[in-house]
DOPA-389433 format. One record per residue: residue number from 0; residue in one letter; x, y, z of N, C-alpha, C in turn. Coordinates in nm, 2 decimals, decimal comma, always signed. Each point is the difference from the previous one (the first is absolute). Example, Ala and Ser with C-alpha at 12.3 -4.5 7.8 and 13.67 -1.06 7.14 Angstrom:
2
<semar 0; 'a'; <+1,32; -0,57; +0,78>; <-0,09; +0,12; +0,00>; <+0,09; +0,12; +0,00>> <semar 1; 's'; <-0,04; +0,11; -0,07>; <+0,09; +0,11; +0,00>; <-0,08; +0,11; +0,08>> 
This chain:
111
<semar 0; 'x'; <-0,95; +5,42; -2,83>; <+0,04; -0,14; +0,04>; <+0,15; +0,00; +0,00>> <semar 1; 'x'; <+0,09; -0,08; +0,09>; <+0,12; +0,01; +0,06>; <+0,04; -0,10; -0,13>> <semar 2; 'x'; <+0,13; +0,09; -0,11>; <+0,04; -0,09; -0,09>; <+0,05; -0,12; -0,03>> <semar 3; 'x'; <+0,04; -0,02; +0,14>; <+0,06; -0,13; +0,01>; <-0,15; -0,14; +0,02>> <semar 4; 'x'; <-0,08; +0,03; +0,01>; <-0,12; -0,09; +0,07>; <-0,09; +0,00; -0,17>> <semar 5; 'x'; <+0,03; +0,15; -0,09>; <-0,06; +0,01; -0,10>; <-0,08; -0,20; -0,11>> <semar 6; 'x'; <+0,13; -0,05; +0,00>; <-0,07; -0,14; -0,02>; <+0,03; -0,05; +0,05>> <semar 7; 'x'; <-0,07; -0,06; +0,14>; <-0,01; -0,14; +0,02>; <-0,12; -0,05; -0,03>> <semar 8; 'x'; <-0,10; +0,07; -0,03>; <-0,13; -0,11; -0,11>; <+0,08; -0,04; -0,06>> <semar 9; 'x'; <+0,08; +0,02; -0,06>; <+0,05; -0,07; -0,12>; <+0,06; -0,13; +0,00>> <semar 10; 'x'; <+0,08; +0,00; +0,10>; <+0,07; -0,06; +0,10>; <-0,06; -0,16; +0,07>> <semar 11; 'x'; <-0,01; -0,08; -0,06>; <-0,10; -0,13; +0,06>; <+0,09; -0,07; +0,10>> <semar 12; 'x'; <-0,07; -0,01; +0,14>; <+0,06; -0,13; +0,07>; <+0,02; +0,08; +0,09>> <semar 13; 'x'; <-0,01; +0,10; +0,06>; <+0,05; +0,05; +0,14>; <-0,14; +0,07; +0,01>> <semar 14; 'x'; <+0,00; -0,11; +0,12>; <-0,15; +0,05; +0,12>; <+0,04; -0,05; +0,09>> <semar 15; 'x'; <+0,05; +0,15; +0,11>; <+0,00; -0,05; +0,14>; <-0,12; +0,06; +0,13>> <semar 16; 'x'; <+0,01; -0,11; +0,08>; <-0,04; +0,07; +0,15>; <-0,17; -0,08; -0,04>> <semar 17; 'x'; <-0,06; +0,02; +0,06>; <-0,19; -0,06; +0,01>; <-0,03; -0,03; -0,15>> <semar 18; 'x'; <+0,00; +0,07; -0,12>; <-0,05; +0,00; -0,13>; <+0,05; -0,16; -0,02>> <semar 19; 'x'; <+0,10; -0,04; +0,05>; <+0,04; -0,10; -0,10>; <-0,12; -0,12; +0,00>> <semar 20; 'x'; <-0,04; -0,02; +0,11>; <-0,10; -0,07; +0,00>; <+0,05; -0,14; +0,03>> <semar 21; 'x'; <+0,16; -0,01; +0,00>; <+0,02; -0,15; +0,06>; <+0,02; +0,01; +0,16>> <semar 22; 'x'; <+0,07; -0,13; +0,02>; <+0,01; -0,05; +0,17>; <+0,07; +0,05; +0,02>> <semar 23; 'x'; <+0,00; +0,04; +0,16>; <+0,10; +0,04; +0,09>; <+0,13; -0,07; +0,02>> <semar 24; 'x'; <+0,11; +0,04; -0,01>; <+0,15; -0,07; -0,01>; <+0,04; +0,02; +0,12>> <semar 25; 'x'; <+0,05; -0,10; +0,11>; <+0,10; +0,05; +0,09>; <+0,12; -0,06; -0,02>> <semar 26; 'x'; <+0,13; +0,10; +0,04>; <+0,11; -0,05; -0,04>; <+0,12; +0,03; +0,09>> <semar 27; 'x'; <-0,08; -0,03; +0,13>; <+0,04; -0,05; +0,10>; <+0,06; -0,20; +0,04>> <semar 28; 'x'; <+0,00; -0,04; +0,10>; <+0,00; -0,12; +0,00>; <-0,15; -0,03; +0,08>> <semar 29; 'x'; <-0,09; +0,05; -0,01>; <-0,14; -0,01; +0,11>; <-0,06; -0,15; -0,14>> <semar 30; 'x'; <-0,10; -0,07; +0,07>; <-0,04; -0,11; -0,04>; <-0,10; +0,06; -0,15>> <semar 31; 'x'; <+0,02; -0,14; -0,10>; <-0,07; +0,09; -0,13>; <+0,07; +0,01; -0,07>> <semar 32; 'x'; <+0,12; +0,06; +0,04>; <+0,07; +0,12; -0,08>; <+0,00; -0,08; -0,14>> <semar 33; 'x'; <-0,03; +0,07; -0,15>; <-0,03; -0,04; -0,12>; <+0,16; +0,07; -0,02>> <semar 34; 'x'; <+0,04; +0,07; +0,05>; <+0,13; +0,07; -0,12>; <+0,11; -0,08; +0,04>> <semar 35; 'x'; <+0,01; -0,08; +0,05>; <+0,16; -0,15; -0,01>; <-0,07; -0,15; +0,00>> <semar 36; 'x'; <+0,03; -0,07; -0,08>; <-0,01; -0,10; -0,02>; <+0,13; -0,11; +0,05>> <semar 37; 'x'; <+0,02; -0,07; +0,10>; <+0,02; -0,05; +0,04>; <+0,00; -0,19; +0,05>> <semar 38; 'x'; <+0,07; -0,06; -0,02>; <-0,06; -0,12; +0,00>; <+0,00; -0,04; +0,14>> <semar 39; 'x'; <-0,08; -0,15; +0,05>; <+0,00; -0,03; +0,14>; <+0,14; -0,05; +0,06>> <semar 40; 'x'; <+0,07; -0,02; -0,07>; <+0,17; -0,04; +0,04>; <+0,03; +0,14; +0,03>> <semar 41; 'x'; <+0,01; +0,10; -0,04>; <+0,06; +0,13; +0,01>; <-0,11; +0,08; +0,14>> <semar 42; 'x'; <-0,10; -0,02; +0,02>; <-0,10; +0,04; +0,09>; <+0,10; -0,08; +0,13>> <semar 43; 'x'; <-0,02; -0,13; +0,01>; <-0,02; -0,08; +0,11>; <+0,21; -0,01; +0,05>> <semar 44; 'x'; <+0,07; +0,08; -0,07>; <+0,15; +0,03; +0,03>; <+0,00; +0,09; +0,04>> <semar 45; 'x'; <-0,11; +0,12; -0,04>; <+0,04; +0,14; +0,07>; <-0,10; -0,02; +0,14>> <semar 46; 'x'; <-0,08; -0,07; +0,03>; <-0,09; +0,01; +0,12>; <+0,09; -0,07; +0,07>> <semar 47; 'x'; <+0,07; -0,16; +0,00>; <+0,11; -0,05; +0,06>; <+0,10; +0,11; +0,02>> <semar 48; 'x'; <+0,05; +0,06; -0,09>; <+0,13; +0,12; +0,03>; <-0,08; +0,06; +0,14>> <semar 49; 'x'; <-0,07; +0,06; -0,01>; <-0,03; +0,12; +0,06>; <-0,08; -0,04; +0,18>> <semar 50; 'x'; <-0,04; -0,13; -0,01>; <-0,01; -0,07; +0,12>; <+0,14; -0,06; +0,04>> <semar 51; 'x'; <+0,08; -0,04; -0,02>; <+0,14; -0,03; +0,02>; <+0,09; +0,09; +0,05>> <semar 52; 'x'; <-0,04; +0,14; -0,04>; <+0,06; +0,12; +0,00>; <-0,07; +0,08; +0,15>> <semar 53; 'x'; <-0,10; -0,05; +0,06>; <-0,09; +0,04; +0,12>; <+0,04; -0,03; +0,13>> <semar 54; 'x'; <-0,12; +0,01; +0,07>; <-0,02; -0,07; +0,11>; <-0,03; -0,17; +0,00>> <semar 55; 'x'; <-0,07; -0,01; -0,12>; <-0,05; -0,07; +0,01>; <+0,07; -0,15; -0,09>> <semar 56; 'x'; <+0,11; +0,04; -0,02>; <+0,09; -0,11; -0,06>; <+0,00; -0,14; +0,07>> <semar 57; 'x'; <+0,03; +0,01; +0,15>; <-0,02; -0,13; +0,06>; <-0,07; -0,12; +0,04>> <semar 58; 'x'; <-0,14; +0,07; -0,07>; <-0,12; -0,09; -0,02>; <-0,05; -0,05; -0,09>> <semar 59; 'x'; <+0,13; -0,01; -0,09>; <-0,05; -0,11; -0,10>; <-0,15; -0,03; -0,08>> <semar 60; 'x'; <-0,05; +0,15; -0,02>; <-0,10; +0,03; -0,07>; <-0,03; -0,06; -0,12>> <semar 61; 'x'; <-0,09; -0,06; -0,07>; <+0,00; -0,09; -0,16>; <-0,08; +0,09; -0,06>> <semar 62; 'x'; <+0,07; +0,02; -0,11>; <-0,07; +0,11; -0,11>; <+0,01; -0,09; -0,11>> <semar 63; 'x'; <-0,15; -0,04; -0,03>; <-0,06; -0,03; -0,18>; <-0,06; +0,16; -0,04>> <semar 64; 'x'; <+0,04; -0,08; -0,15>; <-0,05; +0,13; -0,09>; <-0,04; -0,06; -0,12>> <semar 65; 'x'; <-0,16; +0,05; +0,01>; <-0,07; -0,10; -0,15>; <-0,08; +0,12; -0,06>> <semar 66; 'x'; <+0,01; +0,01; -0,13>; <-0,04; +0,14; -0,05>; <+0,02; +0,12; -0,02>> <semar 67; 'x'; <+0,10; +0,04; +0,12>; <+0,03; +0,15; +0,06>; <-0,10; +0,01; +0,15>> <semar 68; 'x'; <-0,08; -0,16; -0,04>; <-0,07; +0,01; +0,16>; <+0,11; -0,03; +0,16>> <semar 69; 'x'; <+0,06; +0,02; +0,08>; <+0,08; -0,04; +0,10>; <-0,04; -0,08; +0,12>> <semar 70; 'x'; <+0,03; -0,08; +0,05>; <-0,07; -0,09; +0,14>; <+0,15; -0,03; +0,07>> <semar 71; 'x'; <-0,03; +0,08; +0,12>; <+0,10; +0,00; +0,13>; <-0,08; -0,08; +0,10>> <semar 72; 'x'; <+0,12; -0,12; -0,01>; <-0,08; -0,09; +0,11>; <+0,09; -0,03; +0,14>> <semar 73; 'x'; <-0,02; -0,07; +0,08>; <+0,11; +0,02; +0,15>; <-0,07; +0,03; +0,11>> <semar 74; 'x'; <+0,09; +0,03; +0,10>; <+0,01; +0,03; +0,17>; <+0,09; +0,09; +0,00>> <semar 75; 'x'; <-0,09; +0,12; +0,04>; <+0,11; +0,11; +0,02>; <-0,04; +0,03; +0,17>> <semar 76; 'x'; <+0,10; +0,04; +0,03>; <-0,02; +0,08; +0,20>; <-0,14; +0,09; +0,05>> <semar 77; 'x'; <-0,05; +0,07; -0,12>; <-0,04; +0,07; +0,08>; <-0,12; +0,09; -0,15>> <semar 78; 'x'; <-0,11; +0,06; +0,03>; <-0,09; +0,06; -0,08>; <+0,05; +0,09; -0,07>> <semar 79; 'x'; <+0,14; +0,11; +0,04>; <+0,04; +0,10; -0,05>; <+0,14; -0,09; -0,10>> <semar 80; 'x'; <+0,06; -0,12; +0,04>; <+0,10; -0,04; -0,11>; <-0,10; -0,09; -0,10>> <semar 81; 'x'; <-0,17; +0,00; +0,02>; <-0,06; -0,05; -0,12>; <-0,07; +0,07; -0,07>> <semar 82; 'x'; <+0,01; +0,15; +0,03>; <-0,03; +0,15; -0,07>; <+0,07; +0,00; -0,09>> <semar 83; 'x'; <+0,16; +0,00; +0,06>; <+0,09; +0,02; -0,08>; <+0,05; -0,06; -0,14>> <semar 84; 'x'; <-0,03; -0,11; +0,04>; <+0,02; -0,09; -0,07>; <-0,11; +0,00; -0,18>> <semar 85; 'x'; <-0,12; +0,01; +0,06>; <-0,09; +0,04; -0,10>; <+0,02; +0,15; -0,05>> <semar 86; 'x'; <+0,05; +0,06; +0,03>; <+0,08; +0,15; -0,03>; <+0,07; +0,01; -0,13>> <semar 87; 'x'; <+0,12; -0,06; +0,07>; <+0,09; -0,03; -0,09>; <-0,05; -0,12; -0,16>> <semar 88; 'x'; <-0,08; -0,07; +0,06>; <-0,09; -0,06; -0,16>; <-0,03; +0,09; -0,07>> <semar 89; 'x'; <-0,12; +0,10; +0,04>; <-0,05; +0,09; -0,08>; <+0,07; +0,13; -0,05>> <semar 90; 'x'; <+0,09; +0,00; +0,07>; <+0,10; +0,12; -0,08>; <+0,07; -0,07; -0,09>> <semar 91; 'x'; <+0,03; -0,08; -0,04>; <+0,08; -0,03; -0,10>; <-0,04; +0,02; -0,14>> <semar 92; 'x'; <+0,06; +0,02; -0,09>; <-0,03; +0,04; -0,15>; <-0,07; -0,11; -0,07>> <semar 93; 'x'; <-0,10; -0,02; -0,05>; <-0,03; -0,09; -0,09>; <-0,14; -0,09; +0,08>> <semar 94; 'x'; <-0,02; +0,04; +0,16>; <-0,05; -0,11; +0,05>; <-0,16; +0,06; -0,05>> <semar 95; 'x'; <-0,06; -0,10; +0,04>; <-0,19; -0,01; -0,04>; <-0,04; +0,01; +0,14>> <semar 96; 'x'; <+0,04; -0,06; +0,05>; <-0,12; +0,00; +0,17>; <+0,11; -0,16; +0,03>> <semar 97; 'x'; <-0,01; +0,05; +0,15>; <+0,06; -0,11; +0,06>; <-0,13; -0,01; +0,16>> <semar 98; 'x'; <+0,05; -0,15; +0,02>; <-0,12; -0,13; +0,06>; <+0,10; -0,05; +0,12>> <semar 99; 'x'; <-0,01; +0,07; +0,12>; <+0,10; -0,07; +0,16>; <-0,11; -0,08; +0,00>> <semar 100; 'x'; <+0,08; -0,17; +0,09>; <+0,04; -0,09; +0,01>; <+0,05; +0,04; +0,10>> <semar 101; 'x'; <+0,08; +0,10; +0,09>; <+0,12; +0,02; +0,08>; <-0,08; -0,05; +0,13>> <semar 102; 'x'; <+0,02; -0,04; +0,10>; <-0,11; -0,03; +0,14>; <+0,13; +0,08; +0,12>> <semar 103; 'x'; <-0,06; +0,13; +0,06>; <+0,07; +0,03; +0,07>; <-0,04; -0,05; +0,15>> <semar 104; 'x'; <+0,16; -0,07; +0,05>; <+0,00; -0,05; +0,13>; <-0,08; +0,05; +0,11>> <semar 105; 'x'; <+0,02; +0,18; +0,02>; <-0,05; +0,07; +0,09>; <-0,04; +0,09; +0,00>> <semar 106; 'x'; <-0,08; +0,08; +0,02>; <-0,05; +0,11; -0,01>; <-0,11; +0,03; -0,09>> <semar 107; 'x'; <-0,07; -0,14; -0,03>; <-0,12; +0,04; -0,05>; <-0,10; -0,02; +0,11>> <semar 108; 'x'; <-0,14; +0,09; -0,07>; <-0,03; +0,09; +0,07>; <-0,14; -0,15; -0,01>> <semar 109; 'x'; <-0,06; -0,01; +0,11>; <-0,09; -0,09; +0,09>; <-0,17; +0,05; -0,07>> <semar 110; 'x'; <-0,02; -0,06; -0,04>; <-0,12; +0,01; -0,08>; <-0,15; +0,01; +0,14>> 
């Protein structure tokens, strides 16, 4: 046995990889994410930053944030600036799932 590994039986509290038996962590900004804790004031500043920071600044998009849940509501131009827009919700760090509201002017597709 490799000396250095000699005790970790001994050793309580380090279990990594599948054995551990808990949840999957991501610690990314993808929706979920359990590893930042974040409030909805701090959620609904960085989704405003980062729509402000776009294309999509001029459209006066309304972002609520109740729970870490997000709701993008508005008129945006077009099906690809209401992609985006829902994009940019779910990357953000801390968010749960976000709910458009957004109704794009053009380019939706004729049922």
């Amino acid at each position: 046995m490799d000396p250095r590994h000699q005790d970790d039986e001994e050793r309580p509290g380090y279990v990594i990889g599948p054995a551990s038996g808990g949840a999957d962590v991501q610690l990314g900004g993808a929706p979920g994410e359990t590893g930042v804790t974040r409030s909805d004031e701090q959620i609904r500043a960085d989704i405003e930053a980062r729509i402000g920071a776009s294309s999509l600044a001029a459209h006066g998009i309304e972002v609520r944030v109740v729970n870490r849940v997000v709701t993008l509501a508005g008129r945006v131009p077009d099906e690809a600036a209401k992609h985006l827009a829902e994009h940019i919700g779910e990357t953000v760090a801390g968010v749960r799932s976000v709910r458009s509201e957004l109704t794009a002017e053009r380019g939706a597709s004729a049922a």
